[in-house]
C-alpha positions as CSV (number, residue, x, y, z in Angstrom):
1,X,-4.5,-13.6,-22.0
2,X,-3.1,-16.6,-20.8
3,X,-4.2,-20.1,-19.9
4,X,-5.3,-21.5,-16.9
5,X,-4.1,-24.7,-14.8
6,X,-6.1,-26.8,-16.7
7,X,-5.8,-26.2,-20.2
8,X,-1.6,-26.1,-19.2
9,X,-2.5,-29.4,-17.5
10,X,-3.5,-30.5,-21.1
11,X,-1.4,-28.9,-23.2
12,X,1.0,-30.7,-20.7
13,X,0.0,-33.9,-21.4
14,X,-0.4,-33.8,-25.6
15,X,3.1,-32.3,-25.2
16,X,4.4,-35.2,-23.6
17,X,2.9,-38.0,-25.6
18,X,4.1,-36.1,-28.6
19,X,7.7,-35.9,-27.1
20,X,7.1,-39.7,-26.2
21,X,6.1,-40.1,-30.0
22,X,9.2,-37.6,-32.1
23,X,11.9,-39.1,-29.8
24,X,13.3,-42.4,-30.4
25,X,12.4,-44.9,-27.2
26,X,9.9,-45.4,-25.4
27,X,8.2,-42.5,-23.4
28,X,8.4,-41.8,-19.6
29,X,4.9,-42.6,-18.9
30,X,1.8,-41.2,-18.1
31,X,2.8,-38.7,-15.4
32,X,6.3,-38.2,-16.4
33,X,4.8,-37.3,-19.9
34,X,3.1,-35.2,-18.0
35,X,5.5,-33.5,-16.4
36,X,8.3,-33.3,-19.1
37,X,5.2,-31.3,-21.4
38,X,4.8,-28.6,-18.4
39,X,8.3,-28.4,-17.9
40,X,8.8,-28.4,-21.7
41,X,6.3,-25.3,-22.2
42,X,8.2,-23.3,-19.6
43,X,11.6,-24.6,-21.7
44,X,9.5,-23.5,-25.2
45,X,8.4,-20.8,-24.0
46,X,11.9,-19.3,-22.8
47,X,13.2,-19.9,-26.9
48,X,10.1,-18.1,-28.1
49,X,10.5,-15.7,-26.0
50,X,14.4,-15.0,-26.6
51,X,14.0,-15.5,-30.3
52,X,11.1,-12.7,-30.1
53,X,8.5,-14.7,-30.9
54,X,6.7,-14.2,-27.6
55,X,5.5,-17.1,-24.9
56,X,3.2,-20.2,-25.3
57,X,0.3,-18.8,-23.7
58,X,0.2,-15.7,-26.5
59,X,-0.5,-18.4,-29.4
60,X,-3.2,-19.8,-29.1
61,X,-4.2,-23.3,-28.2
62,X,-2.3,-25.0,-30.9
63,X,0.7,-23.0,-30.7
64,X,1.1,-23.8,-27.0
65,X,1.0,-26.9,-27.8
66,X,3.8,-26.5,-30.8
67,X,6.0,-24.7,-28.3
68,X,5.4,-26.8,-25.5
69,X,6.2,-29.5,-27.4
70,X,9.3,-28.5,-29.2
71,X,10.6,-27.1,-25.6
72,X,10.0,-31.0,-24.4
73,X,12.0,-32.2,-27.5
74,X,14.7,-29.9,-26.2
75,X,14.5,-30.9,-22.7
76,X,14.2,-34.7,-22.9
77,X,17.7,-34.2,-25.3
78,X,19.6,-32.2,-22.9
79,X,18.4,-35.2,-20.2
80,X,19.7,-38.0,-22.3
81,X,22.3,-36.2,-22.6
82,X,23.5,-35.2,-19.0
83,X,22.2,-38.8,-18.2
84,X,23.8,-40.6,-20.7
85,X,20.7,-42.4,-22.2
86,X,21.9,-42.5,-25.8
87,X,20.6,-45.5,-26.9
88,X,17.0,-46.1,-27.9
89,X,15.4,-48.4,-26.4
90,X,12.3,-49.7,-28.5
């Protein structure tokens, strides 16, 4: 059974402030936070998924929340990345 809009809306937003927290510099802001956690459940998701582990919404509160998180790690890297944001700014 999966989640609805707003517990993903949530998880969403714990996601991205913990992104904002892990990665060096400063976060994207409230919304962007936001938006980067969705974004980065659908991203955690897809590694769970491909590594056999299954998707976000079949662990759980907290283990959304893990994956989502750890797919936003992985997505706000690849945008520094592309973008060329390498330095931290703190």
């Amino acid at each position: 059974m999966g989640h609805g809009i707003i517990a993903w809306i949530i998880i969403g937003v714990i996601a991205g402030w913990l992104t904002g927290k892990l990665m060096k510099g400063s976060g994207f802001g409230f919304i962007m936070d936001m938006v980067v956690g969705l974004i980065g459940a659908l991203v955690g998701g897809w590694i769970s998924s491909a590594m056999g582990m299954g998707t976000a919404s079949q662990h759980g509160l907290i283990g959304s929340i893990i994956i989502a998180t750890i797919g936003a790690v992985v997505l706000t890297l690849i945008v520094r990345l592309i973008s060329g944001n390498r330095r931290a700014t703190a």
